[in-house]
Backbone bond lengths (Angstrom), bond angles and torsions (degrees), N, CA, C in turn:
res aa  C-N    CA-C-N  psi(-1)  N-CA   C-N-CA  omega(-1)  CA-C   N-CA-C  phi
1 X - - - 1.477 - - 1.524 108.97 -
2 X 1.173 129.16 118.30 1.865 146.79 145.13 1.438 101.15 -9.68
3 X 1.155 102.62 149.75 1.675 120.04 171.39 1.788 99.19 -68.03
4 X 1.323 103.85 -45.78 1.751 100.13 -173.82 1.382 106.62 -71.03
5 X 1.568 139.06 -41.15 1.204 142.30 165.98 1.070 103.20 -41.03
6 X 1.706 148.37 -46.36 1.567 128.60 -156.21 1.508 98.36 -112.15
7 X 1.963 118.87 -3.44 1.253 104.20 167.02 1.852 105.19 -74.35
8 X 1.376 103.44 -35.39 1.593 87.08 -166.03 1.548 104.19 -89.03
9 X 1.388 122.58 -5.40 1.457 118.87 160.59 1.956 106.29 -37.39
10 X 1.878 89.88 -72.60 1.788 103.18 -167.50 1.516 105.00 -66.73
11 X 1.338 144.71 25.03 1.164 161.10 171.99 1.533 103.55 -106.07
12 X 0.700 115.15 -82.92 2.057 116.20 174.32 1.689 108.48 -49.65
13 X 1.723 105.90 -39.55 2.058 94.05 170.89 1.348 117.18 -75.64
14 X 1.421 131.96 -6.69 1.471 136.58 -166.51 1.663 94.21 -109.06
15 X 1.253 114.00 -51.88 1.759 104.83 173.02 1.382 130.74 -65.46
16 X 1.816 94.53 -34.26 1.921 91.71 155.10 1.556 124.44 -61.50
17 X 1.542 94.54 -41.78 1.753 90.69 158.55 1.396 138.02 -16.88
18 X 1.534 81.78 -79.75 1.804 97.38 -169.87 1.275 105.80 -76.94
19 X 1.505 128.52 -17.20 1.335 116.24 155.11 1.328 129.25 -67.09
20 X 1.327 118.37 -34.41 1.816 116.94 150.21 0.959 116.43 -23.91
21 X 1.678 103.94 -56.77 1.437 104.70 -144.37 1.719 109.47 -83.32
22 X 1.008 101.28 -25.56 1.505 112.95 -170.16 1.791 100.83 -74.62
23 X 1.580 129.41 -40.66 1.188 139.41 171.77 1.619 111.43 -74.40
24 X 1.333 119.68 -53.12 1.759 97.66 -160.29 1.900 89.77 -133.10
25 X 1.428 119.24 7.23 1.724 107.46 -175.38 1.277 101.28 -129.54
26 X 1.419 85.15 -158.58 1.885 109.71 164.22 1.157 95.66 -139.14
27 X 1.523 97.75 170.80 1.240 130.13 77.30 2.005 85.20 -150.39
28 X 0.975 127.85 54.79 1.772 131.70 152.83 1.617 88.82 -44.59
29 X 1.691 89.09 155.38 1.900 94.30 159.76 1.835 135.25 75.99
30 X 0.769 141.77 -153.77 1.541 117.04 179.80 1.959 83.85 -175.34
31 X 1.174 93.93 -175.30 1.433 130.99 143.33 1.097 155.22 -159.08
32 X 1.894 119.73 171.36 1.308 106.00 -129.17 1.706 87.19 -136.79
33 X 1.235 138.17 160.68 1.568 144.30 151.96 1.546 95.63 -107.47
34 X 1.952 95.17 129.92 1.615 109.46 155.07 1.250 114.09 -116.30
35 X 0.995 121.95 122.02 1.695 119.97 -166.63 1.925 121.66 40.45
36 X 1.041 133.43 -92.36 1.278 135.36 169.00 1.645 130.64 -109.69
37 X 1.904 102.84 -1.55 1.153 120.67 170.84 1.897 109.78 -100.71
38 X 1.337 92.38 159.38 1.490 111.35 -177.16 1.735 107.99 -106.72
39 X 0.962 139.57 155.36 1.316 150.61 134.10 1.036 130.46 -147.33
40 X 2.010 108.48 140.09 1.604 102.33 -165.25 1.781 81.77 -147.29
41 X 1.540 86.42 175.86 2.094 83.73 -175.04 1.787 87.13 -112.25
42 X 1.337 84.41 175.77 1.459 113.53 173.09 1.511 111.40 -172.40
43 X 1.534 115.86 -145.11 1.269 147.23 -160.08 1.944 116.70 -97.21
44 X 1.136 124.91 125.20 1.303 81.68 170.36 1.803 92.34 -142.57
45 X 1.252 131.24 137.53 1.719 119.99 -22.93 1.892 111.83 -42.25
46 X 0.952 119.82 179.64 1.228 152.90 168.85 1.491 102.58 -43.10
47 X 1.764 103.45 -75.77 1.238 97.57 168.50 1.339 123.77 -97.61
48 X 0.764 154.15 64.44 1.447 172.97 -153.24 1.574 81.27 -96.81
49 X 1.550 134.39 137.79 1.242 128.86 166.35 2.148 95.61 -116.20
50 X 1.212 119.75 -16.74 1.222 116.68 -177.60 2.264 99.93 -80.86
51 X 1.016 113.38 -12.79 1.551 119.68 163.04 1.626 110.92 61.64
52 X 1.779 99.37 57.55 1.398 106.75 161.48 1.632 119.62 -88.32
53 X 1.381 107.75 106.30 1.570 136.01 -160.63 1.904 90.77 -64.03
54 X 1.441 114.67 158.30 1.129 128.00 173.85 1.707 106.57 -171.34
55 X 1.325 97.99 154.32 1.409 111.71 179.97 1.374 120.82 -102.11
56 X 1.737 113.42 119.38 1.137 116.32 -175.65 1.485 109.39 -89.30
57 X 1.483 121.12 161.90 1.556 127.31 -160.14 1.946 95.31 -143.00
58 X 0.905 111.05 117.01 1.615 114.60 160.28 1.523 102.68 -128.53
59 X 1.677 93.38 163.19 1.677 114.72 163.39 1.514 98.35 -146.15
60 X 1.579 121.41 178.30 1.637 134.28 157.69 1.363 77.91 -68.13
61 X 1.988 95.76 141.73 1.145 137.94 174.24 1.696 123.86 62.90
62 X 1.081 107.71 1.11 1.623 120.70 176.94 1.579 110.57 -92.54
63 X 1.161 124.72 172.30 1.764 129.42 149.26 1.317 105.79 -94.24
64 X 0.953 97.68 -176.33 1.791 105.09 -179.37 1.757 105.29 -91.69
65 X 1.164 117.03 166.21 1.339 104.40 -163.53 1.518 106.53 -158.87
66 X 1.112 140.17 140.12 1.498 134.93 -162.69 1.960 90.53 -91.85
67 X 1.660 89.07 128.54 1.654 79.74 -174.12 1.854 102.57 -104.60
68 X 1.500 116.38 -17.37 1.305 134.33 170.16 1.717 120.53 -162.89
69 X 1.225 111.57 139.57 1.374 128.35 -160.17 1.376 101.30 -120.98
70 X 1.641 126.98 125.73 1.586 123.11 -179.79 1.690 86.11 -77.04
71 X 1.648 102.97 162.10 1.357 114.40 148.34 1.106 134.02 -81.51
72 X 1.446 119.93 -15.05 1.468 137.77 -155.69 1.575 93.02 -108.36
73 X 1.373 105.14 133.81 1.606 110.53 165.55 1.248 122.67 -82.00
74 X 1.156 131.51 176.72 1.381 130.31 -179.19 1.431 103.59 76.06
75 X 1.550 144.48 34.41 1.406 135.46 -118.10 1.983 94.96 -126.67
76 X 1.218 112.58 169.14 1.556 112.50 152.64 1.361 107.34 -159.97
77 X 0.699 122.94 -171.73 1.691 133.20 172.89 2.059 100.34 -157.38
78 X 1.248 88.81 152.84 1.755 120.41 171.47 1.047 118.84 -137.19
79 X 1.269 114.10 141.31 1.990 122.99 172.53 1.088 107.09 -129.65
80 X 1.439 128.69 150.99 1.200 160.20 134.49 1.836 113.32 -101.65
81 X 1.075 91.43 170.28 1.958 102.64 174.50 1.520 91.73 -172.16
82 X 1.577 88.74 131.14 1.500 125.41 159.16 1.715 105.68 -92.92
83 X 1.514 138.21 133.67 1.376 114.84 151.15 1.466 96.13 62.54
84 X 1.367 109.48 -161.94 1.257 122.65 162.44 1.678 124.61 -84.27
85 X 1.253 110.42 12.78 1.256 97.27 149.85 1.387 129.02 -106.50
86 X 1.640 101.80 161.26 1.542 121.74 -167.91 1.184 91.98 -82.28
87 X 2.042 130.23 152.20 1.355 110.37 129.94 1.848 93.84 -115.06
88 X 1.598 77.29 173.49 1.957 78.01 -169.76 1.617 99.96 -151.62
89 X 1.525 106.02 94.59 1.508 103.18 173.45 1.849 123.81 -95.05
90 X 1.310 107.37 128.61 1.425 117.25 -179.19 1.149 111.25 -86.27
91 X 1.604 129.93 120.26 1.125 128.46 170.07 1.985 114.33 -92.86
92 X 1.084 134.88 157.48 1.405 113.18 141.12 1.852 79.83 -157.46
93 X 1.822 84.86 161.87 1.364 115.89 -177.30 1.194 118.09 -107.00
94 X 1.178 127.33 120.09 1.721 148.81 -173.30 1.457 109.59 -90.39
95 X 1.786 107.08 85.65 1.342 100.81 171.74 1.287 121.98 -67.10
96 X 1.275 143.98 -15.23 1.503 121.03 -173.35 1.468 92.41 -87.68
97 X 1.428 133.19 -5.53 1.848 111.61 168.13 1.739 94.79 -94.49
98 X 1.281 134.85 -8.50 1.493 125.39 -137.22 1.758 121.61 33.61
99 X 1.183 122.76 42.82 1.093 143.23 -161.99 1.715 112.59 -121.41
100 X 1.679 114.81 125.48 1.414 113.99 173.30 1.415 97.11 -74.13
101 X 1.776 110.22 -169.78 1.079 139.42 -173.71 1.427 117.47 -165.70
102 X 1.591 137.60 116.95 1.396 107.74 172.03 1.919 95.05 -138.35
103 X 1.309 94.09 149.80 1.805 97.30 160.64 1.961 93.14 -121.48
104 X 1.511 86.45 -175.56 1.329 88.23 -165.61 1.984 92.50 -150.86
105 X 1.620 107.93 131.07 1.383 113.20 169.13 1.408 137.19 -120.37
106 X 1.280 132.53 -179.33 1.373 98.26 -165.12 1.543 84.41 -154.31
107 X 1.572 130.53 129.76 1.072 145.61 176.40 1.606 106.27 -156.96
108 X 1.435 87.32 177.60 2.037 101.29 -166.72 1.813 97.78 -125.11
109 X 1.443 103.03 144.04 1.600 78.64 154.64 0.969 141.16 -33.61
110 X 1.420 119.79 149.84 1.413 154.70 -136.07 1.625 108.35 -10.19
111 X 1.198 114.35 41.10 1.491 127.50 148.45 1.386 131.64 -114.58
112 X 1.222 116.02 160.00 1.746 115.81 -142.67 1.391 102.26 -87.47
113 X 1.498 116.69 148.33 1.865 112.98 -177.86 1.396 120.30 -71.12
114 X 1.518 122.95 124.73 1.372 99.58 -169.26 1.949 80.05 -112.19
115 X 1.467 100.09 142.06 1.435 109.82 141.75 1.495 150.75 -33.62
116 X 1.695 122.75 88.61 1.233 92.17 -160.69 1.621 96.68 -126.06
117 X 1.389 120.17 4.25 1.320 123.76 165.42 2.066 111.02 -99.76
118 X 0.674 164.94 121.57 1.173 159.19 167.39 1.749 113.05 -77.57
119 X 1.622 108.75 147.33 1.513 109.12 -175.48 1.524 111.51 -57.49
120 X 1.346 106.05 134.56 1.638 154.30 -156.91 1.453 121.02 -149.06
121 X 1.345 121.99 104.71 1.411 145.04 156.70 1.288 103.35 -28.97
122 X 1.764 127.43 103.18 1.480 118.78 169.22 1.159 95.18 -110.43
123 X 1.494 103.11 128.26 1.461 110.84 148.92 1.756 131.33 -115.71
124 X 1.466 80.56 26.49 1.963 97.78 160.26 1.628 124.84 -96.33
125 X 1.929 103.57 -9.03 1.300 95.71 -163.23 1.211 114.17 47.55
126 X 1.671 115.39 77.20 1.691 108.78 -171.54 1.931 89.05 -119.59
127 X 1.107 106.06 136.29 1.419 138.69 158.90 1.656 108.37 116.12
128 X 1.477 112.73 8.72 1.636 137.81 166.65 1.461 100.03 -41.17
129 X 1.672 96.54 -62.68 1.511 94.19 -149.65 2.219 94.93 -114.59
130 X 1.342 94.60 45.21 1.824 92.81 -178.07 1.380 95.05 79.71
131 X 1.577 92.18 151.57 1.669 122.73 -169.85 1.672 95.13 -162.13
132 X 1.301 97.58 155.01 1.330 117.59 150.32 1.921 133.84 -163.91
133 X 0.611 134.64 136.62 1.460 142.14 -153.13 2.080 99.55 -71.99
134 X 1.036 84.98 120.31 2.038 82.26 164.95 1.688 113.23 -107.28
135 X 1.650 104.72 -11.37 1.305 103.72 155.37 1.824 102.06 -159.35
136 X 1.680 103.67 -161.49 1.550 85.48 -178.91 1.749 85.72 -91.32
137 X 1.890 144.05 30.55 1.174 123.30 165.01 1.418 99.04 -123.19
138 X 1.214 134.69 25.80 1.244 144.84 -179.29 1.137 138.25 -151.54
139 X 1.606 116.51 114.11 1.968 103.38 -163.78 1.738 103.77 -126.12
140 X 1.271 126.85 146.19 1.572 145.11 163.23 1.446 95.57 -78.72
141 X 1.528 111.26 139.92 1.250 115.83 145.07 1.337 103.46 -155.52
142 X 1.620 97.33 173.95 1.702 108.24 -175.42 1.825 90.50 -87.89
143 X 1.394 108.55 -176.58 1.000 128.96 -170.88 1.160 123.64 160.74
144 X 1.467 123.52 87.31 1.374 139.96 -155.67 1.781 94.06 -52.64
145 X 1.595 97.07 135.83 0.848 143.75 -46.38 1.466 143.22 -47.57
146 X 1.006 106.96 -10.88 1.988 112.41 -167.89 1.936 98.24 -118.08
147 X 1.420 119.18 -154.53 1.196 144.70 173.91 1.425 117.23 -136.00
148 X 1.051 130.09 118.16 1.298 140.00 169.13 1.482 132.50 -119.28
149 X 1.649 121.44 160.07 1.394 118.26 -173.60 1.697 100.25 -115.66
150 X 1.411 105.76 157.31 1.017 118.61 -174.53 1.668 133.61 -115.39
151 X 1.020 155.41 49.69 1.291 138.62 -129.36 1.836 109.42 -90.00
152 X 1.148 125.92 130.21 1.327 135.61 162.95 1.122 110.82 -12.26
153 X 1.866 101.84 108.97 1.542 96.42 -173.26 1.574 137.94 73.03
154 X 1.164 93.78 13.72 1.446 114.37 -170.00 1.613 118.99 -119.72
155 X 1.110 125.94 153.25 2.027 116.30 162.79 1.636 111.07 -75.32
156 X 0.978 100.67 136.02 1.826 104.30 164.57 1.805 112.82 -44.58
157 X 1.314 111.39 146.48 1.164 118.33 169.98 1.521 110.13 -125.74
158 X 1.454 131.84 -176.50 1.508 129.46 177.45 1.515 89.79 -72.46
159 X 1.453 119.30 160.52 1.393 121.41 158.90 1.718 124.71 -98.62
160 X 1.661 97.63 -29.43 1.103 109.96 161.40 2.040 100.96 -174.59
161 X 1.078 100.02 158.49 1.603 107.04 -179.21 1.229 116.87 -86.04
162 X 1.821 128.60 128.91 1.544 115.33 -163.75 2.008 81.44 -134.28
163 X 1.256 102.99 140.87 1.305 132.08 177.52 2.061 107.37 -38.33
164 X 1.409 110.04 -49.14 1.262 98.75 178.83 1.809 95.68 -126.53
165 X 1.770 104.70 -154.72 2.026 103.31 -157.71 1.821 70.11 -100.21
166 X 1.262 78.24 166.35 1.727 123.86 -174.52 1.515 114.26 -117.53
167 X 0.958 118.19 107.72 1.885 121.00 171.12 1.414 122.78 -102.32
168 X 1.156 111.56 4.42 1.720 129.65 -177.15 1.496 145.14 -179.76
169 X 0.660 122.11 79.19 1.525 128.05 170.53 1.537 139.88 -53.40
170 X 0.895 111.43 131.05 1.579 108.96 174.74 1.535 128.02 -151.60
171 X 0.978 124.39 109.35 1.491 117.69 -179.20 1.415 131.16 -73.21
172 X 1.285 98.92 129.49 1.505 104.14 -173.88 2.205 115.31 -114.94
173 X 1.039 86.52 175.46 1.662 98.94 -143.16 1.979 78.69 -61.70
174 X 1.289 111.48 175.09 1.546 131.75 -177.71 2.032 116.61 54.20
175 X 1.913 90.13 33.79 1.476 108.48 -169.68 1.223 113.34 56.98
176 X 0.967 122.85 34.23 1.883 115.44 172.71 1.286 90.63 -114.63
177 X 2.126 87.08 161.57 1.396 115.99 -174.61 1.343 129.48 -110.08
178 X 1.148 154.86 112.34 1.258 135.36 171.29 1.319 123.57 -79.20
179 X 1.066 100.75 150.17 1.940 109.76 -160.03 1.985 94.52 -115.99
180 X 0.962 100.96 124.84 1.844 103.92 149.57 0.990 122.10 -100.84
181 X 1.124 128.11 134.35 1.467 125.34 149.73 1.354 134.06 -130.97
182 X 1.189 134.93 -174.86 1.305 136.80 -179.18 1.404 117.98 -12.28
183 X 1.491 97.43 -76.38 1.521 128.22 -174.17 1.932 111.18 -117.85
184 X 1.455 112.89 -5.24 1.243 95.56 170.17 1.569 101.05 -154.40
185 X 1.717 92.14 -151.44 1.846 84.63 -163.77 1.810 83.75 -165.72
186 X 1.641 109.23 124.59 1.473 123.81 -175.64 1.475 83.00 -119.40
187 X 1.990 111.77 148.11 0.906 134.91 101.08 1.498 158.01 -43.22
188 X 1.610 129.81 81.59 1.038 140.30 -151.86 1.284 107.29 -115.84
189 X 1.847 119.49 139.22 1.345 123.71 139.62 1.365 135.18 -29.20
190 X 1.249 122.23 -177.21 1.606 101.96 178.89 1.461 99.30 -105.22
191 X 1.165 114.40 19.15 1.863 109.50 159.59 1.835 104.30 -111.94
192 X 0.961 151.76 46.42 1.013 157.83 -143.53 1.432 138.55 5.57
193 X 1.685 101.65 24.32 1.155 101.06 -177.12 1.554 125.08 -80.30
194 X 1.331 135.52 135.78 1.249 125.64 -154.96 1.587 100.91 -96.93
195 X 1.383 101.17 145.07 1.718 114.77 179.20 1.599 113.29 -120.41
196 X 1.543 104.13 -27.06 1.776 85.41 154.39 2.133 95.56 -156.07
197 X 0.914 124.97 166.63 1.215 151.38 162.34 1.394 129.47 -164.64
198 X 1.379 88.54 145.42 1.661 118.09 173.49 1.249 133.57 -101.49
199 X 1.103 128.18 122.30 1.687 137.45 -142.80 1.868 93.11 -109.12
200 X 1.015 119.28 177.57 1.671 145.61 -174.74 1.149 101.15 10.27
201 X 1.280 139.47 89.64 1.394 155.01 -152.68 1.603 92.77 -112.97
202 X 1.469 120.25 -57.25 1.274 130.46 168.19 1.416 142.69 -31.52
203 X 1.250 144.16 60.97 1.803 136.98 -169.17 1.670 100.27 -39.71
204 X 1.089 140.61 104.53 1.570 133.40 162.13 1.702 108.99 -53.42
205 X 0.995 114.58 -36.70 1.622 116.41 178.23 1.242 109.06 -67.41
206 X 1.031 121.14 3.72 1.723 118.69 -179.13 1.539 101.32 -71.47
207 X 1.092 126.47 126.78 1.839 106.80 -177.15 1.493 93.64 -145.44
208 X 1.267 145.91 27.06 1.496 145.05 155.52 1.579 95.51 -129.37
209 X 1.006 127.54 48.62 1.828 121.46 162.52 1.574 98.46 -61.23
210 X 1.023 102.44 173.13 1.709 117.19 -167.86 1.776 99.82 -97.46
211 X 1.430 115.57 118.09 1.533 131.14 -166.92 1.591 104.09 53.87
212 X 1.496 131.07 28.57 0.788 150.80 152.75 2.143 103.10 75.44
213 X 0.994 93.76 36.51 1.342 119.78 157.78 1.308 141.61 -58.49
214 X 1.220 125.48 58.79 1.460 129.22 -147.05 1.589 112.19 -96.71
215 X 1.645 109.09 57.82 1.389 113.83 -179.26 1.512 133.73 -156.38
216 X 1.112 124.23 168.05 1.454 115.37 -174.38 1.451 115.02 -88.09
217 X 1.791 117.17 128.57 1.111 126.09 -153.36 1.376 117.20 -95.12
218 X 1.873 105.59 -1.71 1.922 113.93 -154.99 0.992 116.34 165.68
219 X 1.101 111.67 123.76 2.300 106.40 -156.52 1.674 70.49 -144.47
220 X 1.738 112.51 153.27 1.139 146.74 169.95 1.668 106.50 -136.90
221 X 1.380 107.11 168.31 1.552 106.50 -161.55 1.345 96.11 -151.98
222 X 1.735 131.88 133.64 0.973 137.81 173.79 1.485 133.44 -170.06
223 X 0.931 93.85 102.20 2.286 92.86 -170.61 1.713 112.52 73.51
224 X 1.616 93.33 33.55 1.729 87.10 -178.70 1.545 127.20 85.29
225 X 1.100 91.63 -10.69 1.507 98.80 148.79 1.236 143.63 -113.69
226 X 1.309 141.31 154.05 1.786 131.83 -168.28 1.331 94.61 -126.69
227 X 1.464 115.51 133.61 0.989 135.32 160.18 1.676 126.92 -94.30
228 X 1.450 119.46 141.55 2.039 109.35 -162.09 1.695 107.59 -144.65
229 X 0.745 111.80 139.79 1.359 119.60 179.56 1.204 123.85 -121.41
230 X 1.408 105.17 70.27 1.576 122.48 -170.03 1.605 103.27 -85.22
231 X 2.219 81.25 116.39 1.098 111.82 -179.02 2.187 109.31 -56.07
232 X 1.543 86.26 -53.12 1.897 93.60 -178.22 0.893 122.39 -67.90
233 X 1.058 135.98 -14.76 1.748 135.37 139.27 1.239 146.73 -73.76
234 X 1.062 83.30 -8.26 1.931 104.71 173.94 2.225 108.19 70.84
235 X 1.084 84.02 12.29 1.582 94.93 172.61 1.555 144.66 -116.23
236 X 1.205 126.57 173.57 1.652 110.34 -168.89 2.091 86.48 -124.34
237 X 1.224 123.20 152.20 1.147 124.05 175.72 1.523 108.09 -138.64
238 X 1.427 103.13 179.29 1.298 133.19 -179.31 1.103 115.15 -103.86
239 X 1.517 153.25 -178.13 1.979 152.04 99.76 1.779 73.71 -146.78
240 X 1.721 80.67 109.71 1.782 97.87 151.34 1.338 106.22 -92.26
241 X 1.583 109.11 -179.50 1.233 140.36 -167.47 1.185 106.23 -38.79
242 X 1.557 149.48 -40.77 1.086 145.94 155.98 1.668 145.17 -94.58
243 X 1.902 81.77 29.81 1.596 96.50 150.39 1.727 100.76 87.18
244 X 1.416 117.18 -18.22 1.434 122.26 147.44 1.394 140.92 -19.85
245 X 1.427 132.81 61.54 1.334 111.42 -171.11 1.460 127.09 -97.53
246 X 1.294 119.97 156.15 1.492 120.71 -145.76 1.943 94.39 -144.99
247 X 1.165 115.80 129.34 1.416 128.66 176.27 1.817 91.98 -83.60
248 X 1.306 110.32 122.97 1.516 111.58 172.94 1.206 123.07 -122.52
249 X 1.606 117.73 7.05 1.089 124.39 163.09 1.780 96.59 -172.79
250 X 1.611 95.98 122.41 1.678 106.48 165.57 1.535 112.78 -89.69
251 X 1.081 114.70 144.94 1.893 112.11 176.02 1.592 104.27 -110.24
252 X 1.324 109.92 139.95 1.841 107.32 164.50 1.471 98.49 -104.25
253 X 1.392 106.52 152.67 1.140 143.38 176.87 1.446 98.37 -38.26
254 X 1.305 128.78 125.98 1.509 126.25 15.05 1.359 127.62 -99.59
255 X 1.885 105.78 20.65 0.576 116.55 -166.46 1.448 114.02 -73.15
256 X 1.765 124.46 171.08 1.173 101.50 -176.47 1.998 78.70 -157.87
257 X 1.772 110.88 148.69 1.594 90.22 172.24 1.750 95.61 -104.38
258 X 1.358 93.31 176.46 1.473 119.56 176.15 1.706 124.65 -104.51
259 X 1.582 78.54 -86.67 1.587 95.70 -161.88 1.893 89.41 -120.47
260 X 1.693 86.07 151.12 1.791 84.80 170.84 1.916 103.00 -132.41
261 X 1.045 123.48 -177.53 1.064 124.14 174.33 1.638 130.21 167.93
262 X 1.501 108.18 114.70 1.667 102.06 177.52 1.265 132.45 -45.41
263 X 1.630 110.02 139.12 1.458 92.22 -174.10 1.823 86.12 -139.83
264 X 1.197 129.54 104.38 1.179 156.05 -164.24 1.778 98.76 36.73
265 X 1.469 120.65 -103.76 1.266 110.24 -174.61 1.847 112.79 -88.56
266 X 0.922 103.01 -10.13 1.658 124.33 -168.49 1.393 94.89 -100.07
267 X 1.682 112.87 155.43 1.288 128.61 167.32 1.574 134.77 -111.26
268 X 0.814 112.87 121.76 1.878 101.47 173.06 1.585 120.18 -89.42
269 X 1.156 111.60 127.82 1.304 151.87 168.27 1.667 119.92 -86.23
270 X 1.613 115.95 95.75 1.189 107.00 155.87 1.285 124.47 -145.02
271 X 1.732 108.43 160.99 1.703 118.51 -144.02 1.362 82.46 -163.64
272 X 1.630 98.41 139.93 1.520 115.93 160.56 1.303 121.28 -115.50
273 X 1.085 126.41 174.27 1.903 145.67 -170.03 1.648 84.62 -97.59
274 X 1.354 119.30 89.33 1.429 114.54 147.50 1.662 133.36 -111.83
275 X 1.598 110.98 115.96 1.511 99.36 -160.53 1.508 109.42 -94.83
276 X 1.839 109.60 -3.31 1.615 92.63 170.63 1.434 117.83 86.34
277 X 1.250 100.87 0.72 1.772 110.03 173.89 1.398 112.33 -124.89
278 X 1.077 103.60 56.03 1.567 116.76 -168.42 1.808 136.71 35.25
279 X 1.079 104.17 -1.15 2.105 117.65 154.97 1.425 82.41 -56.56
280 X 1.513 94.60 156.44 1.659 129.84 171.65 1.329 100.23 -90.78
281 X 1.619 100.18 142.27 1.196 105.83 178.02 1.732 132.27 -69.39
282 X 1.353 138.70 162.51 1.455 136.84 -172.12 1.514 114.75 -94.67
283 X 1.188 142.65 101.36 1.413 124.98 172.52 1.216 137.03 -42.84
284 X 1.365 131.91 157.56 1.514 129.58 -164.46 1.508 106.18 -166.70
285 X 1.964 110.23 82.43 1.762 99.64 -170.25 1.585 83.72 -120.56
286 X 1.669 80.92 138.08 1.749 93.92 -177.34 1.310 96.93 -135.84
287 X 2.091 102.54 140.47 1.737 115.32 173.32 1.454 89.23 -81.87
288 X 1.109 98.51 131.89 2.142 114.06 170.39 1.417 97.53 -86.85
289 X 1.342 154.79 97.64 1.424 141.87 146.75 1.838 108.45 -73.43
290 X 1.346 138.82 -44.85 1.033 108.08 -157.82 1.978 89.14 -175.04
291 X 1.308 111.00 164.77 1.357 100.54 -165.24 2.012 108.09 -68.59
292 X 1.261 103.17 -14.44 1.799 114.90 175.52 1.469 110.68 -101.79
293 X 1.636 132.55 3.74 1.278 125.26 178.65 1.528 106.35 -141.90
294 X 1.168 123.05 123.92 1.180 124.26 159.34 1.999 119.06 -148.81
295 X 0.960 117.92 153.93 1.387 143.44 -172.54 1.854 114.73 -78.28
296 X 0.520 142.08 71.17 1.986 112.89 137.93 0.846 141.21 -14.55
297 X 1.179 131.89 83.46 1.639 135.66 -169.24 1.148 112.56 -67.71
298 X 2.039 107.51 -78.47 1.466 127.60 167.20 1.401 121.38 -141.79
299 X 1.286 104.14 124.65 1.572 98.56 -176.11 1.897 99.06 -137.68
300 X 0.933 133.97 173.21 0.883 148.95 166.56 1.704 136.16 -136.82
């Protein structure tokens, strides 16, 4: 088989993907820590195969708890937080237009979401690849390849120009940005100048990645260290402050990770049971304390 034959092969397995995923799975959506609480989206039920999205909410000493449920199937949700505020954009997809949709709300803990974007025709797929708010009339997001800003009612423009493509964004606390990419992942100002990055993130020998996926799915950033959730390895990692990297949890099959994220000195870890034969996938959120202690959040 041609180099162009197995590019447009992994082109039809990655778009059946995200069409899975968007109809009967996950992993839509991310998650986020606000002060001592967690939130991440999913399913609600679990298996729900029509894929009405909802937002899960944890703290220490709580269960997890559905804090909002779309009505619309085909559904996702995204967060960012400024401060203590939430933003929280709802996507769902309108098959008889084949057309997205997103509004976007903005609340704080344990106060109620108020609406402050109204439903809007996206055709950026914006909060896919990270978002974040520069006001409640203005939003950043990634958007393979680059990052762009958005203003209410407005077309996207560049936000700023970065040397190679971009697959994810995320903002981190002292206005900096984290960048994904392909094969690596920069720390940037909010003009794109970079203050630290990490190069070959990727194992090329990886050759059974899951739908043959050979990449990192979710990097978090904190005190000099990056956290990754490499999808093609079936693992979640480390590189602290001195460029050290450390596998801190391997997953077996069916397992798969997602999303990662600091949660004061401890880390969260999450990965679902996906077998790829169209069942919905199983959740799997774990507190990381230390290579001999770790937590169960929610799994099913």
């Amino acid at each position: 088989m041609n180099k162009v034959n197995k590019r447009i092969e992994l082109t039809v397995l990655i778009l059946a993907f995200i069409a899975s995923c968007k109809v009967l799975a996950h992993p839509g959506g991310n998650m986020i820590t606000v002060g001592n609480h967690v939130l991440w989206s999913y399913v609600s039920p679990i298996d729900d195969t029509d894929h009405h999205a909802c937002v899960m909410i944890w703290s220490l000493g709580a269960k997890p708890e559905i804090l909002l449920r779309s009505k619309y199937p085909a559904s996702d949700y995204m967060f960012s937080v400024n401060g203590d505020h939430i933003y929280i954009i709802e996507q769902r997809y309108l098959q008889q237009t084949d057309t997205f949709e997103i509004r976007i709300f903005k609340t704080r803990i344990g106060g109620e979401p108020v609406e402050i974007w109204r439903w809007f025709e996206d055709k950026w797929r914006i909060g896919d690849g990270g978002f974040f708010m520069l006001s409640d009339d203005e939003i950043v997001f990634g958007r393979y390849p680059g990052i762009y800003s958005l203003n209410k009612g407005k077309e996207p423009a560049k936000y700023f120009d970065f040397y190679t493509s971009i697959k994810k964004i995320r903002k981190i606390e002292n206005n900096q940005i984290l960048l994904l990419g392909e094969n690596g992942c920069w720390l940037v100002n909010r003009n794109g100048k970079i203050i630290r990055q990490w190069n070959d993130l990727i194992d090329p020998k990886i050759d059974n990645a899951p739908l043959n996926r050979n990449q990192i799915f979710d990097a978090d950033y904190k005190n000099g260290e990056l956290l990754l959730a490499y999808w093609g390895k079936r693992t979640f990692e480390i590189i602290n402050n001195k460029g050290i990297k450390k596998t801190i949890m391997l997953l077996r099959e069916p397992l798969v990770p997602h999303w990662v994220a600091f949660y004061g000195d401890d880390k969260l870890l999450f990965s679902s049971k996906m077998i790829f034969d169209g069942s919905t996938p199983k959740p799997n959120l774990v507190l990381y304390k230390s290579d001999n202690e770790n937590r169960s959040i929610w799994k099913d």
